[in-house]
PLY file of the C-alpha trace (Angstrom):
ply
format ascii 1.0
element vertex 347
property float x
property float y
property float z
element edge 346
property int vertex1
property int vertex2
end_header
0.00 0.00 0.00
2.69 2.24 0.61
4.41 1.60 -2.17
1.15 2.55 -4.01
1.32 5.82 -2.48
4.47 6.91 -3.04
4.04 5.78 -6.54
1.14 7.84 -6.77
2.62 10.55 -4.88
5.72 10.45 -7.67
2.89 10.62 -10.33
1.56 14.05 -9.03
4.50 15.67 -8.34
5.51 15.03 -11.93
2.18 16.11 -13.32
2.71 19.41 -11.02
6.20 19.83 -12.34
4.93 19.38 -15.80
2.28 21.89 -15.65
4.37 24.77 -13.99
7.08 23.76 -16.62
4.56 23.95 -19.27
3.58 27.82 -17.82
7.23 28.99 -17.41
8.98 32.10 -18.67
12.29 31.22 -20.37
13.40 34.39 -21.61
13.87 35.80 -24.99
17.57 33.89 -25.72
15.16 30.95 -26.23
13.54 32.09 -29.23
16.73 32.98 -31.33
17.65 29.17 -32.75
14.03 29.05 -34.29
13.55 33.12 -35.16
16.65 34.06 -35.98
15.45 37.15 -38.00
12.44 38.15 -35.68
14.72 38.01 -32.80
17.66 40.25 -34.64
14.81 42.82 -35.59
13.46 42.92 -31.87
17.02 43.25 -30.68
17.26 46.97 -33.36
13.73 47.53 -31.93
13.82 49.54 -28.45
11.90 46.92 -26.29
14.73 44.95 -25.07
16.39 48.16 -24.10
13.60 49.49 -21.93
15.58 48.28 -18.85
19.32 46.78 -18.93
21.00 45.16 -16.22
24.25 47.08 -15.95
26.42 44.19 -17.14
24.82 45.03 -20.76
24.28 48.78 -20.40
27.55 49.78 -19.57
29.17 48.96 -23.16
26.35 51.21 -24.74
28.81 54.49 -23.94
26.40 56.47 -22.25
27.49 59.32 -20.81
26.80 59.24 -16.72
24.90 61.86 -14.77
27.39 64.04 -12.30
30.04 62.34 -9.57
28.72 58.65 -10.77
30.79 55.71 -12.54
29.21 52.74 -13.87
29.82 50.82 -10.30
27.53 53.32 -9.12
24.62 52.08 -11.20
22.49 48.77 -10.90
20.25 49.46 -14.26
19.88 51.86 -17.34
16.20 52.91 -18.30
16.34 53.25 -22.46
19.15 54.15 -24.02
18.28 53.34 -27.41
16.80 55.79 -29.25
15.59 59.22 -27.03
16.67 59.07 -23.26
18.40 56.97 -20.86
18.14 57.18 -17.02
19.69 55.35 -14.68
19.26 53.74 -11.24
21.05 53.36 -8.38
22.56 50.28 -6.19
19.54 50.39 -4.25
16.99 50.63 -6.94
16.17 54.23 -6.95
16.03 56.55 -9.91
18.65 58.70 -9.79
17.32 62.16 -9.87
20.59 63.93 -8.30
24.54 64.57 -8.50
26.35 61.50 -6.48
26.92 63.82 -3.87
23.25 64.90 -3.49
23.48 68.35 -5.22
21.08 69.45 -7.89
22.12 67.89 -11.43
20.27 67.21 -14.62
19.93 63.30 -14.74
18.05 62.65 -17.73
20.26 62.26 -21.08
18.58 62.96 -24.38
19.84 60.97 -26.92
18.93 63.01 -29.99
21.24 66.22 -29.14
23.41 64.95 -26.43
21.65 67.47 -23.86
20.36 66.53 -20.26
17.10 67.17 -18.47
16.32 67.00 -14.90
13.48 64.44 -14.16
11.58 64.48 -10.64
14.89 66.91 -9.29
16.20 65.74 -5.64
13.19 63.05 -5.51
13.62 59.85 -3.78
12.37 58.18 -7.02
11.43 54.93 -6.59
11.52 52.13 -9.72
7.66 51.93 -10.83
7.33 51.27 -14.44
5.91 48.10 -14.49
4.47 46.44 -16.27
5.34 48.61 -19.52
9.61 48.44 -19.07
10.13 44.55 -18.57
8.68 40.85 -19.03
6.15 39.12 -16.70
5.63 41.83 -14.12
4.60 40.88 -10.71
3.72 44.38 -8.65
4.46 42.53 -5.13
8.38 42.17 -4.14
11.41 44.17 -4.92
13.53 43.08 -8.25
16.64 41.87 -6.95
16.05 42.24 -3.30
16.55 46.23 -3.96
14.09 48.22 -2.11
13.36 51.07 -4.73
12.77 48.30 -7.31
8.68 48.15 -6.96
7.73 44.53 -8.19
9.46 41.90 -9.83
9.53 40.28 -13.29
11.21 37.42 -15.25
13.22 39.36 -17.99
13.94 42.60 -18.11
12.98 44.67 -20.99
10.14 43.50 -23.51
11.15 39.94 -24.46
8.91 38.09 -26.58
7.16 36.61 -24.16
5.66 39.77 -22.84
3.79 39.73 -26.04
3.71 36.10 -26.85
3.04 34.56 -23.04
5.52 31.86 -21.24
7.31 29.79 -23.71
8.43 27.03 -22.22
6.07 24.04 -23.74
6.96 26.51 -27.16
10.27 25.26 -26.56
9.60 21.79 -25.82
7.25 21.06 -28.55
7.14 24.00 -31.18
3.30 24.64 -32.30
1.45 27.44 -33.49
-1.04 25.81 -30.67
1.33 26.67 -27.35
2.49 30.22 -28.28
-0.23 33.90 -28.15
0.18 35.91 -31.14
-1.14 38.78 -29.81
-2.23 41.17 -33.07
-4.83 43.73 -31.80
-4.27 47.24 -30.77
-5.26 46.33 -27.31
-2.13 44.44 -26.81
-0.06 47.24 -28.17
-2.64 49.81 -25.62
-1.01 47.87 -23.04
1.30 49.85 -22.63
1.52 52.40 -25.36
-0.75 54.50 -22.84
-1.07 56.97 -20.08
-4.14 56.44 -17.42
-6.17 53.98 -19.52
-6.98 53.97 -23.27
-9.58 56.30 -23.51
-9.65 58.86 -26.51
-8.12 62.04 -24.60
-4.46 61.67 -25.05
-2.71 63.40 -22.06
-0.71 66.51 -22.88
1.16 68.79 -20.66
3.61 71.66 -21.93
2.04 72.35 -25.03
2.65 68.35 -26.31
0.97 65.36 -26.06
2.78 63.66 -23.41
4.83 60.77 -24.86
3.31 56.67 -25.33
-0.43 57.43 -25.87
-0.57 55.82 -29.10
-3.17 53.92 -28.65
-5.00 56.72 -26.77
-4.27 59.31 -30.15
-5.47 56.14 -32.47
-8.84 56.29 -30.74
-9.06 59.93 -30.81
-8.44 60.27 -34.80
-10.48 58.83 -37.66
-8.69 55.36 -37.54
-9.43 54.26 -34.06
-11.02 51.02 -36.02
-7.45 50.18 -37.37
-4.68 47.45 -35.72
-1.48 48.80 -35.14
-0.29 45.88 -37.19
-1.72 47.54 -40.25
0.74 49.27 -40.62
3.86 48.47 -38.07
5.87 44.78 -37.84
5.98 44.53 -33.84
9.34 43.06 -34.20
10.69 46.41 -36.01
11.50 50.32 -34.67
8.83 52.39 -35.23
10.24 54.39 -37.81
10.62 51.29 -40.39
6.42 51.46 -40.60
4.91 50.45 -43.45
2.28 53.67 -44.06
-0.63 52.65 -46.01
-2.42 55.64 -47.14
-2.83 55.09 -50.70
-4.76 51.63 -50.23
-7.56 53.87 -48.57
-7.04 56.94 -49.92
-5.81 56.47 -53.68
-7.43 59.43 -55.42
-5.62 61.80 -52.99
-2.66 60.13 -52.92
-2.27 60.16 -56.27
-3.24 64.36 -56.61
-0.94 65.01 -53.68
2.08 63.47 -55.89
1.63 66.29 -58.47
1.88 68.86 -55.24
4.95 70.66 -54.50
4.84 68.61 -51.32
4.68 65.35 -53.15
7.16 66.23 -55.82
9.35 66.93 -53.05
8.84 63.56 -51.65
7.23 64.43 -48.40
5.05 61.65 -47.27
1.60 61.77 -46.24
2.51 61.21 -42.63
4.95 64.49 -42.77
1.39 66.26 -42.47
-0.79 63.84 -40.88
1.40 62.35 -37.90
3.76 65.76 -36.95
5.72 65.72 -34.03
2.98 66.89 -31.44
4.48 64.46 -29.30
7.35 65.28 -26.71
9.26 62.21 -25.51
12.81 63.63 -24.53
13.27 66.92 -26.55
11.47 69.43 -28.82
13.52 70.81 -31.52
10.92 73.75 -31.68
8.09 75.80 -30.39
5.85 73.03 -32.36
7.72 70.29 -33.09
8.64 67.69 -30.36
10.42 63.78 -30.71
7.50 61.38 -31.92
4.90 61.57 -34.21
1.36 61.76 -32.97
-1.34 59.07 -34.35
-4.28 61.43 -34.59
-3.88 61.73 -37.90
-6.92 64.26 -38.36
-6.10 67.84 -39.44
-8.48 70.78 -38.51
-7.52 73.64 -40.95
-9.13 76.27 -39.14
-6.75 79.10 -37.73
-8.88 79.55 -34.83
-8.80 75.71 -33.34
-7.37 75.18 -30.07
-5.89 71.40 -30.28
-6.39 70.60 -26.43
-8.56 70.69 -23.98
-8.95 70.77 -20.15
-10.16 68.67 -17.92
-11.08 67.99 -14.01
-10.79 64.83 -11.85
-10.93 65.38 -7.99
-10.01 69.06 -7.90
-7.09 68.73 -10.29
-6.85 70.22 -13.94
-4.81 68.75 -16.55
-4.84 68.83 -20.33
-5.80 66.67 -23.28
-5.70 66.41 -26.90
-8.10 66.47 -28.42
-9.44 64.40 -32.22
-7.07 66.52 -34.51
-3.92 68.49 -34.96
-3.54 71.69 -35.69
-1.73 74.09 -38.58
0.83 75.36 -35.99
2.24 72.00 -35.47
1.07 71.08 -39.22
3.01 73.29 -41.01
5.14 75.56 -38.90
7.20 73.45 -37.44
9.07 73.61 -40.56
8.02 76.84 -41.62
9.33 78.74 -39.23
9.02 82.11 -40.31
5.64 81.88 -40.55
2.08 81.98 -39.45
-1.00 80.90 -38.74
-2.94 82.40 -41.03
-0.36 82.15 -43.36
-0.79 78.26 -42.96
-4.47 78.83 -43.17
-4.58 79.96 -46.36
-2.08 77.80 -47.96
-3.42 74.57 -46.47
-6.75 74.83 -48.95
-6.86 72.79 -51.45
-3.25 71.18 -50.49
-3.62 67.63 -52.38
-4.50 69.14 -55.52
0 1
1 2
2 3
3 4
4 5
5 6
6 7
7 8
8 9
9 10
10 11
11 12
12 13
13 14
14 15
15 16
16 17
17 18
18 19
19 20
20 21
21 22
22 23
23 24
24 25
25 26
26 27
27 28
28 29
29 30
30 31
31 32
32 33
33 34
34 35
35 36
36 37
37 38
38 39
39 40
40 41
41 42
42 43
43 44
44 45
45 46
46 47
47 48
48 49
49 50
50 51
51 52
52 53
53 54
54 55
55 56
56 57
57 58
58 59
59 60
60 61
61 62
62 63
63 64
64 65
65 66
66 67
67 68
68 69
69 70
70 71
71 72
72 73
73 74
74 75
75 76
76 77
77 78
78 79
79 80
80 81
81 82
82 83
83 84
84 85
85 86
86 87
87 88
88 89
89 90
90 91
91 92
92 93
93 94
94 95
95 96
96 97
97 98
98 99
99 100
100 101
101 102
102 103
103 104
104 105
105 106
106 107
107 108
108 109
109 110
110 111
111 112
112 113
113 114
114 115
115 116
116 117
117 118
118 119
119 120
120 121
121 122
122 123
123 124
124 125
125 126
126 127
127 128
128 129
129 130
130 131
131 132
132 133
133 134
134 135
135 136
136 137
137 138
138 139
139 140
140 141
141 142
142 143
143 144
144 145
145 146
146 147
147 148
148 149
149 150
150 151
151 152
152 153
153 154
154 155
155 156
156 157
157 158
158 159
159 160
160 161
161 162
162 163
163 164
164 165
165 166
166 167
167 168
168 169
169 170
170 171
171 172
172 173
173 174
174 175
175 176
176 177
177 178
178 179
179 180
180 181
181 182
182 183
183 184
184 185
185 186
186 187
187 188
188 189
189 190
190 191
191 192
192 193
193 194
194 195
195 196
196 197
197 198
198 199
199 200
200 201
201 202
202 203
203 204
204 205
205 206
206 207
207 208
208 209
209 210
210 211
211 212
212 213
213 214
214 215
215 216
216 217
217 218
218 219
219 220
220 221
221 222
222 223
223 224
224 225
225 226
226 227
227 228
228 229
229 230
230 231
231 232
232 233
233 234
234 235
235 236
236 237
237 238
238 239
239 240
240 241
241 242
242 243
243 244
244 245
245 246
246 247
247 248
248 249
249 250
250 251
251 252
252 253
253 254
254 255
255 256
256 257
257 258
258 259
259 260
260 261
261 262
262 263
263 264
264 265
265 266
266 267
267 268
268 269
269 270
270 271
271 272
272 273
273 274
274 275
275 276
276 277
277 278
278 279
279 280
280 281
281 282
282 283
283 284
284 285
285 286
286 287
287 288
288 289
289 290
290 291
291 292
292 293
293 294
294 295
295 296
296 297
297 298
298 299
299 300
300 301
301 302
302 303
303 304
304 305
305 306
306 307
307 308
308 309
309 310
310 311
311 312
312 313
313 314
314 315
315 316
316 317
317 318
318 319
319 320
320 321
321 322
322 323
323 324
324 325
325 326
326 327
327 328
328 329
329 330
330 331
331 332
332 333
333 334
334 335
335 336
336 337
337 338
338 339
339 340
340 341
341 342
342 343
343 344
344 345
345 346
């Protein structure tokens, strides 16, 4: 009998084993002997870089906020293509000079400047789940107390989009892996405060990741991301679309002295209203908005205001305006300059 038991006993641990094996994260290294290209194309793409371990972040040659050396630092936040921060040995953001004096900690990639971000805060680590793999919000990564949660990869690996990939590995079916392919997955974290249509906005720019909230403010919130972006890619290698909708003014807007000049239909429809990092002007920030919508009229006011328990804070609202339109690259211009030269613009 009690060899029955134990046999049994051995059974059910096995079949316990099995299934937590079967539900396991086993990190993005996994993936690369099977997909070799998606994997190189996620590695170009940003998401792995959304938090490095130091070990990996160091050899990036990122320059290091004041008094601090790379034995000094625990993690990098970005790095890849508009800011880096960086964290300390016990997990907090560091938002000062080593020595506690005031210092600009925030390094924009684009023109080598530095911003401060949360100056003299004790900022604790809270970007899950949008900056890494699998986030749990209880615990402290690494046993560092400014660290809020804990996750299995840092970054987004492939299983943050694709779920644990363990039985993937054992037995390789389209059956065992998620392809997640909706804009909802992308919302996830391409957001600020939920994905409702009223993109955040602060400092005259819609505040940077709501591009899922912009897509549902514009004219093609019915649209997956996928339409016209390959997950695995950077942003910028999109595949834009336009003409498969909008072929009669696609073809018009060639003959334009926009189109001649081989300005794309996004140069208009998706300016930089969006401030990540940096703005290079009065209206032109670091990533292109997904509204999409233009309102030509001098007069519009592109955000609104809004209250929620006493406090006010801004919005954008369903279209972009001429200011952000068309002078951020005419300069020397105005509104009503832009106004009148916006009529009638594909033809």
């Amino acid at each position: 009998m009690k060899k029955v038991i134990v046999m049994f006993m051995g059974l059910s641990l096995a079949l316990i084993s099995s299934q937590v094996l079967a539900n396991s994260y086993v990190g993005s290294e996994q993936c690369f002997a099977c997909h070799q290209d998606q994997f190189n194309e996620w590695q170009a793409s940003g998401h792995p870089w959304k938090l490095r371990k130091v070990a990996k972040a160091r050899y990036s040659k990122l320059p290091l906020p004041p008094g601090y050396s790379w034995d000094d630092i625990s993690y990098v936040i970005g790095g890849a293509n508009k800011k880096a921060r960086f964290i300390d040995l016990e997990g907090y953001v560091i938002t000062t000079a080593k020595d506690g004096s005031e210092a600009k900690t925030q390094y924009n990639i684009n023109d080598g400047s530095w911003s401060f971000y949360h100056k003299g805060e004790k900022k604790p680590y809270k970007c899950g789940p949008c900056h890494m793999t699998a986030y749990n919000p209880k615990g402290n990564q690494d046993g560092r107390p400014g660290m809020i949660g804990t996750w299995a990869e840092d970054g987004i690996g492939c299983e943050e989009c694709h779920g644990p990939g363990s039985e993937h590995i054992q037995e390789p079916s389209k059956t065992n892996i998620k392809v997640a392919s909706s804009s909802e997955a992308c919302g996830k974290c391409h957001q600020r405060g939920g994905t409702g249509p009223q993109p955040p906005a602060k400092g005259g720019f819609i505040r940077h990741h709501e591009q899922i909230n912009e897509l549902y403010a514009g004219p093609h919130s019915d649209m997956s991301c996928m339409e016209c972006h390959n997950p695995h890619q950077r942003a910028i290698l999109a595949d834009p679309k336009c003409a498969e909708c909008h072929e009669g003014i696609a073809k018009s807007y060639a003959e334009t002295i926009h189109g001649k000049s081989g300005q794309p239909c996004f140069s208009c429809h998706m300016p930089r209203a969006t401030k990540s990092a940096i703005k290079t002007n009065k209206y032109a920030g670091d990533v292109r908005t997904h509204i999409f919508k233009i309102n030509s009229d001098p007069k519009a006011n592109m955000y609104g205001t809004k209250e929620k328990d006493g406090k006010k804070s801004s919005y954008a609202k369903g279209f972009v305006t001429l200011d952000f339109v068309c002078l951020s690259c005419h300069l020397s211009r105005d509104i009503n300059w832009a106004a009148e030269n916006a009529k009638n613009i594909h033809k």
